[in-house]
C-alpha positions as CSV (number, residue, x, y, z in Angstrom):
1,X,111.7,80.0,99.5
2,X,109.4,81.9,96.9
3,X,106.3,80.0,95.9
4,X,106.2,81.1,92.4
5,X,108.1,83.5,90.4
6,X,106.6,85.4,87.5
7,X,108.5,87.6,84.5
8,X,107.2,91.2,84.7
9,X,109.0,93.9,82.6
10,X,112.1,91.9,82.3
11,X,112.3,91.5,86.4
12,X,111.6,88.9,88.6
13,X,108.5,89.5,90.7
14,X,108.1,86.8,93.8
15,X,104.7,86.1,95.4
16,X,105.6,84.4,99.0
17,X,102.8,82.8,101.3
18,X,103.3,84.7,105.0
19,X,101.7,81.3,107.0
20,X,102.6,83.3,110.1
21,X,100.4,85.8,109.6
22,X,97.0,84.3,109.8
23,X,93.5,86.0,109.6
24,X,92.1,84.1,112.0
25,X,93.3,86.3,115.0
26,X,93.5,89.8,115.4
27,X,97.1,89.8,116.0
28,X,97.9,88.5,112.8
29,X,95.6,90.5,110.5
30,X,96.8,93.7,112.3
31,X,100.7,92.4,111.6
32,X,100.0,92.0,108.5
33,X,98.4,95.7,108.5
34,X,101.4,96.7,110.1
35,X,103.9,95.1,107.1
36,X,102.1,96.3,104.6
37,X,102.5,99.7,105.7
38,X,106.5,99.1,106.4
39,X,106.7,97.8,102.8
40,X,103.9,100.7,101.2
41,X,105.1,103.6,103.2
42,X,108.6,103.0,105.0
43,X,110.4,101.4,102.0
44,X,108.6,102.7,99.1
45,X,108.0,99.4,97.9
46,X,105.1,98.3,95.1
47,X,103.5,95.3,96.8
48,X,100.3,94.2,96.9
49,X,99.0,91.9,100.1
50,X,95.9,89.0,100.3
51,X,94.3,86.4,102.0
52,X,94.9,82.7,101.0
53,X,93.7,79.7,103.0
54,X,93.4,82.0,105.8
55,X,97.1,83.6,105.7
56,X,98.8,86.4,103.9
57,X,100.0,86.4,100.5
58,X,102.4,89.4,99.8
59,X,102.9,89.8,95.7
60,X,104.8,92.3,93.9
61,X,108.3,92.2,95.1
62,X,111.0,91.8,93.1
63,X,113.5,88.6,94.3
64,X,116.5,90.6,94.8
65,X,114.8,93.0,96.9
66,X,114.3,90.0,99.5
67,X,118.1,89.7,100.0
């Protein structure tokens, strides 16, 4: 489940917490890398990607896009 939604332009934009994908192993930040690029490149999507308490925060992505 989303972990906050926010109204941008009329749409729904999602910001979901990735706890799998830690920073604290090399594994996980280069997963993480390795989404990003999927999302960025592969898809076309507009997402951004952070760090939160030590795991990944993907933002940007509109809700029905998840489905």
């Amino acid at each position: 489940m989303p972990d906050s939604q926010l109204l941008n332009k009329g749409m729904v934009v999602t910001m979901i917490n990735l706890i799998g994908l830690t920073s604290a192993s090399p594994i996980g930040f280069m997963a993480a890398i390795g989404l990003m690029r999927v999302l960025t490149l592969d898809m076309r999507l507009d997402v951004w990607m952070g760090w939160q308490r030590g795991h990944a925060v993907l933002d940007g992505i509109m809700a029905d896009t998840l489905i």
